[in-house]
C-alpha atoms as a printed R data frame, in Angstrom:
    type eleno elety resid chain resno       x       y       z
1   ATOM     1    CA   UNK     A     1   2.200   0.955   8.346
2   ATOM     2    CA   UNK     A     2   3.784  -2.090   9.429
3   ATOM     3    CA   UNK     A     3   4.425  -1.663  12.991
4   ATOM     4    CA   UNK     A     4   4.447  -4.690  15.658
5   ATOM     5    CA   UNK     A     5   5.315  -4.948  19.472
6   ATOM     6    CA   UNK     A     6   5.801  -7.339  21.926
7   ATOM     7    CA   UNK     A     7   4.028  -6.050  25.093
8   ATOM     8    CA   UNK     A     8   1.648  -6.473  27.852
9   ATOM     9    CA   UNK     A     9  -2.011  -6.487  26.809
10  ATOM    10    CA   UNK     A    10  -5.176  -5.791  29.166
11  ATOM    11    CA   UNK     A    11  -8.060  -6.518  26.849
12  ATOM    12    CA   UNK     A    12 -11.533  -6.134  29.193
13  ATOM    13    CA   UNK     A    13 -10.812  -8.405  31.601
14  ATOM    14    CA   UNK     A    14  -7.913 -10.320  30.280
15  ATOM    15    CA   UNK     A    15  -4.417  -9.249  30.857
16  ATOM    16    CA   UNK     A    16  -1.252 -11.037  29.051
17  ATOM    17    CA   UNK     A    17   2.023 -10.672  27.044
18  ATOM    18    CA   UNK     A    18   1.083 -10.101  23.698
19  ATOM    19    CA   UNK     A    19   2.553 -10.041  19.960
20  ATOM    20    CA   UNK     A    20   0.491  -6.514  18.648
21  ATOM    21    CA   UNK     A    21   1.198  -5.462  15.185
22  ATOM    22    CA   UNK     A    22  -0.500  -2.104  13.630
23  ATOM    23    CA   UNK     A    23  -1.392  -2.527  10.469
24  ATOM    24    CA   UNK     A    24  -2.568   0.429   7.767
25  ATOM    25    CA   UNK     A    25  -6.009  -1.112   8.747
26  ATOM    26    CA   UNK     A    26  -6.140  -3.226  11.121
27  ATOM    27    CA   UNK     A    27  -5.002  -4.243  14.631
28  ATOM    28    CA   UNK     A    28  -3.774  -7.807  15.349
29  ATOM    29    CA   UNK     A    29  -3.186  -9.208  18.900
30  ATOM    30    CA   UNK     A    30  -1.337 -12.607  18.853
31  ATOM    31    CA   UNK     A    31  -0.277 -15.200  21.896
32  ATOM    32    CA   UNK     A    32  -2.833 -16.106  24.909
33  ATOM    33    CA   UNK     A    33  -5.535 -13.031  23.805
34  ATOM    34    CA   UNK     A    34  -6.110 -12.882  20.239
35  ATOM    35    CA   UNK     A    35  -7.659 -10.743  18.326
36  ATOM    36    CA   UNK     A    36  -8.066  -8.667  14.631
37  ATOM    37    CA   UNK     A    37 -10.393  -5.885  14.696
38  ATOM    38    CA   UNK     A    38 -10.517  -2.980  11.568
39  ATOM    39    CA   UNK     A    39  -8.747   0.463  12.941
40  ATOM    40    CA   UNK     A    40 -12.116   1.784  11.844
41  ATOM    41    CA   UNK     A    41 -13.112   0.183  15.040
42  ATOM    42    CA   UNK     A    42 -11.098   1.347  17.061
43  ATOM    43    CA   UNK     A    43 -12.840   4.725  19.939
44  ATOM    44    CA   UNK     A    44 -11.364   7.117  22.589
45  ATOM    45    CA   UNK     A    45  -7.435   6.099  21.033
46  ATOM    46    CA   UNK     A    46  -5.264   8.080  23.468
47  ATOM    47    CA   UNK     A    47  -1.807   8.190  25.570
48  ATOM    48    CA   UNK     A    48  -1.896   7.581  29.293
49  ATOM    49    CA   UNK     A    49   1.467   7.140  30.446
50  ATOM    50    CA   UNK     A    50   3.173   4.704  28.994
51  ATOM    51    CA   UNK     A    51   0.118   3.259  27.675
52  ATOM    52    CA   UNK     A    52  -2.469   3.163  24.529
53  ATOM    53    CA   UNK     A    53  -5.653   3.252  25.509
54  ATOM    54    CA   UNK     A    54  -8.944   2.406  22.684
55  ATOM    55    CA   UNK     A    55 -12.215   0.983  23.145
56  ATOM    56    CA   UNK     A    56 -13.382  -1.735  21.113
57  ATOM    57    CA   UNK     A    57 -17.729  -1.784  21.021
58  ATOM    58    CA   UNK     A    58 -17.700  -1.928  25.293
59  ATOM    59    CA   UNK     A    59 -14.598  -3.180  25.792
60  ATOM    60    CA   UNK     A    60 -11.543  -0.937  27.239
61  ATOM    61    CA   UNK     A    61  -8.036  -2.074  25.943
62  ATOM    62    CA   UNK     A    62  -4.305  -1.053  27.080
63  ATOM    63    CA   UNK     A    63  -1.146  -1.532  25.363
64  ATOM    64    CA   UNK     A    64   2.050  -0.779  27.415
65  ATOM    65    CA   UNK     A    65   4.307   0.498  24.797
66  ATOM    66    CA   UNK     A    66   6.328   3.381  26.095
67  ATOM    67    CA   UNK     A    67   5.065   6.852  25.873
68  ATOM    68    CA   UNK     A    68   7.121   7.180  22.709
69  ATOM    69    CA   UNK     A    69   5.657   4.345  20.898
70  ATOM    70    CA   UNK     A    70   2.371   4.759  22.298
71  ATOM    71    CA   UNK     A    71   2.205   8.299  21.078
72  ATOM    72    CA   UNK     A    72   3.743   7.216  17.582
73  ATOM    73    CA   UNK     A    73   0.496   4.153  17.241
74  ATOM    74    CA   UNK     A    74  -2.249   6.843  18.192
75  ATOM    75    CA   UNK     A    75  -1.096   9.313  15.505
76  ATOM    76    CA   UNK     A    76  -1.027   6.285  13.381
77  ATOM    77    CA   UNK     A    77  -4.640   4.792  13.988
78  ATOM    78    CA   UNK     A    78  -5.334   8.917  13.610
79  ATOM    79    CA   UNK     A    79  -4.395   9.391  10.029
80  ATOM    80    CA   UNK     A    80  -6.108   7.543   7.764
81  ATOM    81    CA   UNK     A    81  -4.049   5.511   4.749
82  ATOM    82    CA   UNK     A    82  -4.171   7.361   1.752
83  ATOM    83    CA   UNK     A    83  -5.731   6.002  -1.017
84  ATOM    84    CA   UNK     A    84  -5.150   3.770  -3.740
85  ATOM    85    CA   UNK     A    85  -4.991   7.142  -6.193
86  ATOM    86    CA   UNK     A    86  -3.031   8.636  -3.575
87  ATOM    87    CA   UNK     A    87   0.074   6.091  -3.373
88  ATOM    88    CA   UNK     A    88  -0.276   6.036  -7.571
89  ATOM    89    CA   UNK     A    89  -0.141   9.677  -8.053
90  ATOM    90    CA   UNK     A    90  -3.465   9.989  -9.875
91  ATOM    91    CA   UNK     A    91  -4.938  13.144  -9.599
92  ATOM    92    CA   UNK     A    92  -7.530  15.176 -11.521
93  ATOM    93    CA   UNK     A    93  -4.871  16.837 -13.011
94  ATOM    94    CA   UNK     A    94  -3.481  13.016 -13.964
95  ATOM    95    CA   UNK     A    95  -3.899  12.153 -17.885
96  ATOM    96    CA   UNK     A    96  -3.477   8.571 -17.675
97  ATOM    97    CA   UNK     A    97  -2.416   5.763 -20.055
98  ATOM    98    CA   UNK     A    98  -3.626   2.661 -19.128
99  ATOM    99    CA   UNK     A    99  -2.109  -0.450 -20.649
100 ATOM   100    CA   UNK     A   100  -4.144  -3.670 -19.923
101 ATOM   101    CA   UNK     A   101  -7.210  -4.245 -17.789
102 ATOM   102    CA   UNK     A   102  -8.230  -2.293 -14.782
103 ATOM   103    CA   UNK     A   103 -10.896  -3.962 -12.135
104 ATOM   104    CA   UNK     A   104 -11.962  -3.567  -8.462
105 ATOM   105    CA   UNK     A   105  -9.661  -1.116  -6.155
106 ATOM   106    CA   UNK     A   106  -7.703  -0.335  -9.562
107 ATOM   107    CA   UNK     A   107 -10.651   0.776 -11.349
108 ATOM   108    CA   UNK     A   108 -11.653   3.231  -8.705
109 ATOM   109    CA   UNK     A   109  -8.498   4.667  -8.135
110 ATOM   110    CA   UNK     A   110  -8.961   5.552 -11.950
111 ATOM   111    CA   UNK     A   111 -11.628   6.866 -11.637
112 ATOM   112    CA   UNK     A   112 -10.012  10.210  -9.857
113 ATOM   113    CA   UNK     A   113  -7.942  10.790 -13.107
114 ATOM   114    CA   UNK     A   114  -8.834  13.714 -15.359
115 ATOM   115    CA   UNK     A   115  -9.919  12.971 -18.777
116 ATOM   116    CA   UNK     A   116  -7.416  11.202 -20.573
117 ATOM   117    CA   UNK     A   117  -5.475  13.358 -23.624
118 ATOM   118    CA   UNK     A   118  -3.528  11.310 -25.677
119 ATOM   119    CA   UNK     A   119  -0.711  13.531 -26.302
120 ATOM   120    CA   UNK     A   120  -0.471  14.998 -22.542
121 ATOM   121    CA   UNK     A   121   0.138  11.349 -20.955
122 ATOM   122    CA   UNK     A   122   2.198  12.255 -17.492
123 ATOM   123    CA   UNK     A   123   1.315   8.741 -15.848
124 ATOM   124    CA   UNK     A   124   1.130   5.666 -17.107
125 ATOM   125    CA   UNK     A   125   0.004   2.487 -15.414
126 ATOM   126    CA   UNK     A   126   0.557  -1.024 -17.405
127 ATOM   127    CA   UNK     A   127  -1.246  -3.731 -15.731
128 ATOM   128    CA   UNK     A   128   0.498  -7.045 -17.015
129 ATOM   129    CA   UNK     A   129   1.111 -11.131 -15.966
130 ATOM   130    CA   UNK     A   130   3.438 -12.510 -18.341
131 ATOM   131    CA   UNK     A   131   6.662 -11.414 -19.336
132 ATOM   132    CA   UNK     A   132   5.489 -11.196 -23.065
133 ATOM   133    CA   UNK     A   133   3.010  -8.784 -21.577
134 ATOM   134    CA   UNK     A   134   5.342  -6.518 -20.323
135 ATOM   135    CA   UNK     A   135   7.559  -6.255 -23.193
136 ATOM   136    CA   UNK     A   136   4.106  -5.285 -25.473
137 ATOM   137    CA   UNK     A   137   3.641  -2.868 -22.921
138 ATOM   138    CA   UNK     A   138   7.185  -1.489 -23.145
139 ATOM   139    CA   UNK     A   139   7.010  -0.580 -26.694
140 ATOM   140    CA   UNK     A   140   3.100   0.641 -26.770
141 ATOM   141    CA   UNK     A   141   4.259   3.346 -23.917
142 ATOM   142    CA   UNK     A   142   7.779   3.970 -25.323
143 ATOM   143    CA   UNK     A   143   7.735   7.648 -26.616
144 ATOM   144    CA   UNK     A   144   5.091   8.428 -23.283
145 ATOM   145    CA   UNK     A   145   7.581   6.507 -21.301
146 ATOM   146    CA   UNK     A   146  10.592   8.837 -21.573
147 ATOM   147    CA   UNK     A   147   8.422  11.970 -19.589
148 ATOM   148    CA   UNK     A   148   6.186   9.902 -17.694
149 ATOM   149    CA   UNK     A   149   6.689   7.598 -14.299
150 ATOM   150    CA   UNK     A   150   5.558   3.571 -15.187
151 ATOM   151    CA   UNK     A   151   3.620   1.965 -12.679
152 ATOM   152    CA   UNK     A   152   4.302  -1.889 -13.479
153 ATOM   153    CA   UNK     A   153   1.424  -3.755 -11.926
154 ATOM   154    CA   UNK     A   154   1.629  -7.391 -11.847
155 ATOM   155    CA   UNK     A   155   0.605 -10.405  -9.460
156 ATOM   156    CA   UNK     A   156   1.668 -10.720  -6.298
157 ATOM   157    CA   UNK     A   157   3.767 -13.245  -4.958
158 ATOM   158    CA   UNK     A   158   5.462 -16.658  -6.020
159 ATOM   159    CA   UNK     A   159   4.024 -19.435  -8.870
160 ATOM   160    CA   UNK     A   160   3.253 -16.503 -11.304
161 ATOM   161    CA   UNK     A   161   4.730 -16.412 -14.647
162 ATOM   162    CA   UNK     A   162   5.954 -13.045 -13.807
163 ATOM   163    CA   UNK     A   163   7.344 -11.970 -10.658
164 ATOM   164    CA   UNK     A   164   9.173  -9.045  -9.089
165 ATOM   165    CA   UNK     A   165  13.015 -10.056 -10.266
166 ATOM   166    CA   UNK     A   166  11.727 -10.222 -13.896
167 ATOM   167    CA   UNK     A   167   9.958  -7.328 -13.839
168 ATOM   168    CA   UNK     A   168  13.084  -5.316 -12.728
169 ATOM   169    CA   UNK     A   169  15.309  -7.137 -14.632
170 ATOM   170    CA   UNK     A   170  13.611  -6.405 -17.804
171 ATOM   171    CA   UNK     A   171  12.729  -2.289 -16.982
172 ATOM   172    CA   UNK     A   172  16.409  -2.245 -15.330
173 ATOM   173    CA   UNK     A   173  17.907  -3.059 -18.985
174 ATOM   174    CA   UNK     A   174  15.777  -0.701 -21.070
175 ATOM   175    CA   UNK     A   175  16.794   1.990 -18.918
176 ATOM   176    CA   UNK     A   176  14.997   2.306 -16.151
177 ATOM   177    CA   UNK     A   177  15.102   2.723 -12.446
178 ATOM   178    CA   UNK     A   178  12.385   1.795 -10.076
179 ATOM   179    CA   UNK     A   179  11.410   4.316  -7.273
180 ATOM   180    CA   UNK     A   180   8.411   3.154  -5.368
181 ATOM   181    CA   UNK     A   181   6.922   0.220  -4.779
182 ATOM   182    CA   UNK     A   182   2.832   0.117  -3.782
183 ATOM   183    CA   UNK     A   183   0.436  -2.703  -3.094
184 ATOM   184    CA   UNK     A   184  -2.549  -2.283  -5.137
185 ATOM   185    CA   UNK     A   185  -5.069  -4.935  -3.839
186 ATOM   186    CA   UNK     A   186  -4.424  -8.117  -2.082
187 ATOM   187    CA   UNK     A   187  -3.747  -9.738  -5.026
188 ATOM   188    CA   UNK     A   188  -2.021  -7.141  -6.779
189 ATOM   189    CA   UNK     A   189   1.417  -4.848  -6.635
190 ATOM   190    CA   UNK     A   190   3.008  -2.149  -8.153
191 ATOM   191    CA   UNK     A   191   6.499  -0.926  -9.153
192 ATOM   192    CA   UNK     A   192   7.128   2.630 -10.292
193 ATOM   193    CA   UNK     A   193   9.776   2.961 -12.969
194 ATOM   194    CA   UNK     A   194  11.506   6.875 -14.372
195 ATOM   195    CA   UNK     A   195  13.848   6.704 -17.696
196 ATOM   196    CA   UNK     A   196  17.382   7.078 -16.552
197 ATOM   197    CA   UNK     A   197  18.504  10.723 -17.516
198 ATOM   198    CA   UNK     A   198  21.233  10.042 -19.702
């Protein structure tokens, strides 16, 4: 979700200029009132005005963002994220290959897929950390590659042997394009690779 504003904050019985971003699951309040509570907490979200209005537990909250913006957070907070499976494309209908190990919120997400058929793959997902990883992953999906979309999942962020640049680098020169990009877990993201029609 992603979405931040500087604005005034009345939190209970505190009032003050705040830093608020919306995140897909929580709310943050920076400067003189902080605070991070789950959307899940979050009761009675509505527009008055220019203002969001929620509850938190007994607490009453308002967020002067414009009517615009104020109607744009409440559908937010409204609609759930969608799921790990969701933002992956797996699907009952989904025949998998999976190329590494799967744990945790990757597991799960698996989990939704359909039984896996060998010769119908139409999504692969290669979980790797090291470049020599990826380029055993590369030629075990190669003939599934060419029909399916590649969901590169790797380690997020820096001191990893493999990182975002090499991973596009490498998929980018065996003829490849990436199209989506997805965070998997907190320590985990994705990029989603098609062949190149020729």
């Amino acid at each position: 979700m992603g979405r931040e504003a500087i604005c005034q904050c009345r939190w209970a019985s505190d009032a003050a200029v705040c830093k608020v971003l919306l995140e897909s699951r929580e709310l943050i309040v920076r400067g003189a009132i902080r605070r991070r509570v789950p959307l899940s907490a979050l009761g009675d979200v509505s527009v008055k005005a220019d203002q969001l209005t929620f509850r938190v537990g007994r607490e009453n909250i308002a967020l002067t963002l414009g009517s615009a913006v104020a109607q744009r957070w409440a559908e937010a907070i409204a609609t759930p994220p969608p799921s790990l499976a969701k933002k992956l494309g797996i699907s009952r209908t989904s025949n998998v290959l999976l190329i590494g190990d799967a744990d945790g919120e990757l597991k799960a997400a698996l989990a939704e897929a359909g039984a896996v058929d060998g010769n119908k793959v139409n999504l692969i997902l290669a979980c790797v950390e090291t470049p020599a990883e990826l380029d055993r992953a590369l030629e075990q999906c190669a003939a599934d590659a060419a029909n399916s979309p590649l969901w590169i999942i790797y380690p997020k962020g820096t001191g990893h042997k493999l990182g975002e640049p090499a991973v596009l680098e490498t998929l980018r020169s065996h003829g490849f394009m990436d199209t989506k990009v997805a965070s998997v877990s907190t320590k985990l993201t994705a990029l989603r690779f098609v062949k190149r029609a020729r």
